[in-house]
Backbone as CSV, one residue per row, in Angstrom:
resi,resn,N_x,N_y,N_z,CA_x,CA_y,CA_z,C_x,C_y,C_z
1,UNK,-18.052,45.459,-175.745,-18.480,44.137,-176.138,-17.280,43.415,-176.745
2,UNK,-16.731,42.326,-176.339,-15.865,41.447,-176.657,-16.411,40.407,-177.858
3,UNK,-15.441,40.042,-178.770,-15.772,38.977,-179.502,-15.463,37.161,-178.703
4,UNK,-16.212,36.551,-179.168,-15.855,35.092,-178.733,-15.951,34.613,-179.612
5,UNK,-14.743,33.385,-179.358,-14.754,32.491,-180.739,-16.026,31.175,-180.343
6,UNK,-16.613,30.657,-181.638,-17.428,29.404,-181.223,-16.750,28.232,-180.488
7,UNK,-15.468,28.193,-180.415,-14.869,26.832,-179.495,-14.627,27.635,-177.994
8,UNK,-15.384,28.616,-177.841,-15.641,29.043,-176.416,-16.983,28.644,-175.475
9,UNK,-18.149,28.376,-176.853,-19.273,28.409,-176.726,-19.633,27.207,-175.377
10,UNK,-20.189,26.831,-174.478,-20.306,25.605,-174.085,-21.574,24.696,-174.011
11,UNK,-20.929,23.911,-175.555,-21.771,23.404,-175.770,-22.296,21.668,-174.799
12,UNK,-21.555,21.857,-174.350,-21.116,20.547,-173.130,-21.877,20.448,-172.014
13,UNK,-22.118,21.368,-171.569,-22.928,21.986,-170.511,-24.833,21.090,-170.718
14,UNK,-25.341,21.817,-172.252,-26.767,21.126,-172.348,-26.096,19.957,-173.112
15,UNK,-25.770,18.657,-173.482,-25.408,17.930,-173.829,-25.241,17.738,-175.527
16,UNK,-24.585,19.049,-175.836,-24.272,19.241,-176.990,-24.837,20.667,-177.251
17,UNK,-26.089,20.809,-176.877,-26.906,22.217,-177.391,-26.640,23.189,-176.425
18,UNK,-27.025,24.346,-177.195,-26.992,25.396,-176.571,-28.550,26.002,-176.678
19,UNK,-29.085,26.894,-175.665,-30.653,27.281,-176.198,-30.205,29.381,-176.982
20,UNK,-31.293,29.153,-177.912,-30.952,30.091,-178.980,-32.417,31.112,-178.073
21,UNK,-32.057,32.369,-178.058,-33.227,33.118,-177.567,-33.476,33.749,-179.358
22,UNK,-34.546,34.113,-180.088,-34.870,34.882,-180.751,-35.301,35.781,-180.934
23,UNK,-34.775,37.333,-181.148,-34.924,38.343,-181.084,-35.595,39.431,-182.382
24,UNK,-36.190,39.950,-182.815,-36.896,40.711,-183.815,-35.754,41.400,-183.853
25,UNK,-35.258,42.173,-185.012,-34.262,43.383,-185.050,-35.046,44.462,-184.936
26,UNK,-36.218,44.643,-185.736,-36.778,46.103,-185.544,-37.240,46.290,-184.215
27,UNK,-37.954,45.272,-183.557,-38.993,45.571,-182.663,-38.691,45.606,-181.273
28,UNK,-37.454,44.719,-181.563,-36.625,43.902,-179.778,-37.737,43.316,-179.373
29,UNK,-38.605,42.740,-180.159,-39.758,41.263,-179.571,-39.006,39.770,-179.456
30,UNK,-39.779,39.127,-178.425,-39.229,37.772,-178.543,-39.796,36.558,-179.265
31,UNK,-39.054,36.136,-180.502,-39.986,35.818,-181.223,-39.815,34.397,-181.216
32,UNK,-38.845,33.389,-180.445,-38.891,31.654,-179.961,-38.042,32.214,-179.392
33,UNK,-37.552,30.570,-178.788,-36.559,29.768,-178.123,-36.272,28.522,-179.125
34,UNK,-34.893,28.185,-179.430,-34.957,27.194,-179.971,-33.585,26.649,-179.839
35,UNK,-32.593,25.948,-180.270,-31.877,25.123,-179.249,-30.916,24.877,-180.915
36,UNK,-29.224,25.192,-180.578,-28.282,24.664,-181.835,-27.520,24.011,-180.954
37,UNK,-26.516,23.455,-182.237,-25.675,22.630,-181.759,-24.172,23.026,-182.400
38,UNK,-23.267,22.711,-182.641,-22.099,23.532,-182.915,-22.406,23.756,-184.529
39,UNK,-22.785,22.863,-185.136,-22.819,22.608,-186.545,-24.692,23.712,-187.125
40,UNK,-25.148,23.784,-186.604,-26.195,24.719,-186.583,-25.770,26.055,-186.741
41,UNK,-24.790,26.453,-185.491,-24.424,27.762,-185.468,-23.057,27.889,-186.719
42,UNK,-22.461,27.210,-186.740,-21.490,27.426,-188.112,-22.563,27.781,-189.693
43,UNK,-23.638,26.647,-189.187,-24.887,26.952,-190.555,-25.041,28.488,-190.756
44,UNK,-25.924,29.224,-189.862,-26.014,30.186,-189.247,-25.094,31.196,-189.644
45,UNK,-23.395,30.914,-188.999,-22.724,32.226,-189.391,-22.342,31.625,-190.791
46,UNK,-22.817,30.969,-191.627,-21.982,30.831,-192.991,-23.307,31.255,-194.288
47,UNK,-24.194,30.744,-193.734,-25.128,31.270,-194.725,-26.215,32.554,-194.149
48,UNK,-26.065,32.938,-193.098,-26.897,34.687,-192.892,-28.137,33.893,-192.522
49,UNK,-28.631,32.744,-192.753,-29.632,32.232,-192.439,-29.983,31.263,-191.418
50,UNK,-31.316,31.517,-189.990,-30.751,30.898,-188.578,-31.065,29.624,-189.167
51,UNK,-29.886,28.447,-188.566,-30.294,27.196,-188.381,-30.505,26.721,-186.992
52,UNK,-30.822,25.693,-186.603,-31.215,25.222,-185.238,-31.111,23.599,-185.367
53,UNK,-30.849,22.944,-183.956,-31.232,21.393,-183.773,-32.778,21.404,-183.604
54,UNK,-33.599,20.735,-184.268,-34.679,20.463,-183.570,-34.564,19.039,-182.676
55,UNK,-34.835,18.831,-181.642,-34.483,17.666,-180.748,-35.645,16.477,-181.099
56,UNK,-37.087,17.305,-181.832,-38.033,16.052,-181.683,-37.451,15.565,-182.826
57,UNK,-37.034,16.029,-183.811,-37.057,15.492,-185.162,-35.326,14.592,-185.112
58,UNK,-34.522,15.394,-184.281,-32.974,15.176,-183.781,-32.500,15.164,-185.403
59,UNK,-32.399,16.434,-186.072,-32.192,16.711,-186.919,-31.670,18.010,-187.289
60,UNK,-30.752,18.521,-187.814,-30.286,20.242,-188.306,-31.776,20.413,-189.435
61,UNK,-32.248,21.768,-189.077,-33.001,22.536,-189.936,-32.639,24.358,-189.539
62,UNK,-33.492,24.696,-191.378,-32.839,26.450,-191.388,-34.389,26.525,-191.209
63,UNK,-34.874,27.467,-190.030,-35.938,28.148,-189.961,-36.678,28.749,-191.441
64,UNK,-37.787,28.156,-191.375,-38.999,28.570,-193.018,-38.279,27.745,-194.367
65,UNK,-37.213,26.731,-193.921,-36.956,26.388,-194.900,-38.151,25.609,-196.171
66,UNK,-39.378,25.260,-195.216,-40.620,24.535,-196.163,-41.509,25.990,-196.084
67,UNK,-41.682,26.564,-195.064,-42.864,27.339,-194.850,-42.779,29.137,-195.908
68,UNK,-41.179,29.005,-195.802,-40.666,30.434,-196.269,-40.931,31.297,-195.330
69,UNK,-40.773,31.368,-194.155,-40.579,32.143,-193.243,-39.370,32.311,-192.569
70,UNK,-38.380,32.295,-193.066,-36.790,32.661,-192.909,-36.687,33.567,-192.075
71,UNK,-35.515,33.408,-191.182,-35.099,34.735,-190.102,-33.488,34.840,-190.728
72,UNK,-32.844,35.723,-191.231,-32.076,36.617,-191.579,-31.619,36.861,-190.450
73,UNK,-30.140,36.623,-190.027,-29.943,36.777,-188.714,-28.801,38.174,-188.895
74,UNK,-29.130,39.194,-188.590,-28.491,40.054,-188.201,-27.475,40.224,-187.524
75,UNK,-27.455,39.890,-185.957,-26.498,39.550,-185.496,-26.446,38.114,-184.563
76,UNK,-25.176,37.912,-184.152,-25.344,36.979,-182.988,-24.478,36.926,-181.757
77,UNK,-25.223,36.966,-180.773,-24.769,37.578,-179.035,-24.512,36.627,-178.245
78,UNK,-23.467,36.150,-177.667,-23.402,35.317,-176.258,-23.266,35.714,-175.253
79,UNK,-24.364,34.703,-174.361,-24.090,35.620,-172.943,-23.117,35.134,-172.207
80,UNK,-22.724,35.582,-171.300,-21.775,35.905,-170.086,-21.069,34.639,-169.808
81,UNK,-21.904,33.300,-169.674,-21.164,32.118,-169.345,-21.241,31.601,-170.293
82,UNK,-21.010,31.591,-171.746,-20.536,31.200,-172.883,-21.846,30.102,-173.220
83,UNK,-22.952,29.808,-172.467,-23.856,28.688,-172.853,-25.524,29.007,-173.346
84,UNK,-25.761,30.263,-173.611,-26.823,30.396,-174.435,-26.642,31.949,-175.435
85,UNK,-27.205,31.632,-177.026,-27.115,32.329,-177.882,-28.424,33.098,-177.571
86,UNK,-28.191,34.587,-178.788,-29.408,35.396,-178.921,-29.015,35.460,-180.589
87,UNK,-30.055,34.974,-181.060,-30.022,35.612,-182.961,-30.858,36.843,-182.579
88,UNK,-30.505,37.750,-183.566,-31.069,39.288,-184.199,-31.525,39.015,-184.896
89,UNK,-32.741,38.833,-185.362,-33.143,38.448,-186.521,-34.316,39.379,-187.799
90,UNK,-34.436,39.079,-188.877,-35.194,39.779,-189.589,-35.904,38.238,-190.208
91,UNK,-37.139,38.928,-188.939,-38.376,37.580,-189.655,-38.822,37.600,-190.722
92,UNK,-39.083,37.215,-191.792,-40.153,36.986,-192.969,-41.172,36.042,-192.854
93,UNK,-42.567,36.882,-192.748,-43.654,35.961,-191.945,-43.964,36.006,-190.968
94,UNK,-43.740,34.322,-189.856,-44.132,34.107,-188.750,-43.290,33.337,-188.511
95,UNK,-43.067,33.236,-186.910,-41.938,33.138,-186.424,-42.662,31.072,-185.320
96,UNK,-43.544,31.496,-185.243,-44.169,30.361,-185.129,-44.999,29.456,-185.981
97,UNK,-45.025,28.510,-185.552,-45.702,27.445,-186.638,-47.302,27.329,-186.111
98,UNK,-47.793,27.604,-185.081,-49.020,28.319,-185.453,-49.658,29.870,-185.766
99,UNK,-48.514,30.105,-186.839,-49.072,31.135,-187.837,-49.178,32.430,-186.992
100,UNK,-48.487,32.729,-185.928,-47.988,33.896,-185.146,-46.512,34.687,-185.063
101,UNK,-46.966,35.714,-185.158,-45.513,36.734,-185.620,-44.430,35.980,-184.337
102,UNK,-45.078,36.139,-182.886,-44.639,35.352,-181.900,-45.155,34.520,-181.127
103,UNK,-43.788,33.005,-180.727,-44.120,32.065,-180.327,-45.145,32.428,-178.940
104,UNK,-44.903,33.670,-178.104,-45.185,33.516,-177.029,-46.312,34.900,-177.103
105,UNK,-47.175,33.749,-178.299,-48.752,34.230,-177.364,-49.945,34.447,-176.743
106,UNK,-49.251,33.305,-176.061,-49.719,32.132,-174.523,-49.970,32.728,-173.261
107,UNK,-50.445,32.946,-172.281,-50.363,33.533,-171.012,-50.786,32.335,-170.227
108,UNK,-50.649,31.992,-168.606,-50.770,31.528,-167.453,-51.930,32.249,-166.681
109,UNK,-52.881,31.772,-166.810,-54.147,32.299,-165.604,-53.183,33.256,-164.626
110,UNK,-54.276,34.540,-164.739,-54.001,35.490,-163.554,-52.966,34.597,-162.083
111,UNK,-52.238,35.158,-162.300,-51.237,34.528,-161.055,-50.699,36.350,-160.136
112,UNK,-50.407,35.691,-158.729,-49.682,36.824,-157.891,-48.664,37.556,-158.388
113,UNK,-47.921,36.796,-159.496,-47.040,37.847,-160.270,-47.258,39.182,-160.628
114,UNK,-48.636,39.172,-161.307,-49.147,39.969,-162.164,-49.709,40.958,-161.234
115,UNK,-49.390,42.425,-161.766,-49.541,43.438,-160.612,-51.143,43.983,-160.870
116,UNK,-52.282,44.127,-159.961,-53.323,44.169,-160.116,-53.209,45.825,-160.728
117,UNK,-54.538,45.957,-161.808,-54.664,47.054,-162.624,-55.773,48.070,-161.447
């Protein structure tokens, strides 16, 4: 595993952002998607705590900063073409704002994907 510096990152690509995958440390669950911008991820590696752009609000925020559900970011991973992050994170709480450990737990009507039981 190689290190990269953040002026590798490409943030140019989504028009400033990059999309953040969120990862559980204990569990390897996926716990959002959420989207920084260069100044997010400096937040991030300077205070241990994830920040993110939110785009509706078009504003920097640190995850649980009202709710107290903070993610503690353990580590942080880029993939291969320098344009989307993974935080490691150590949730406190819920990781979604309707009050779920994870964002994704939603499903799509039985589709052909899904391998019959």
């Amino acid at each position: 595993m190689k290190s990269v510096n953040i002026s590798s990152i490409d943030f140019k690509k989504g028009g400033g952002l990059v999309p953040v995958v969120v990862q559980e440390a204990s569990t390897k669950s996926v716990l959002m998607v959420a989207y920084a911008n260069e100044e997010a991820l400096r937040e991030t590696l300077r205070t241990g705590y994830a920040h993110y752009w939110s785009r509706s609000r078009g504003s920097l925020w640190k995850k649980g900063e009202t709710s107290g559900h903070v993610q503690k970011v353990k580590r942080v991973l880029v993939d291969c073409d320098a344009d989307t992050l993974l935080y490691v994170v150590s949730q406190r709480g819920y990781a979604c704002h309707e009050m779920k450990k994870s964002c994704f737990h939603n499903r799509l009507p039985r589709s052909p994907l899904e391998a019959k039981v």
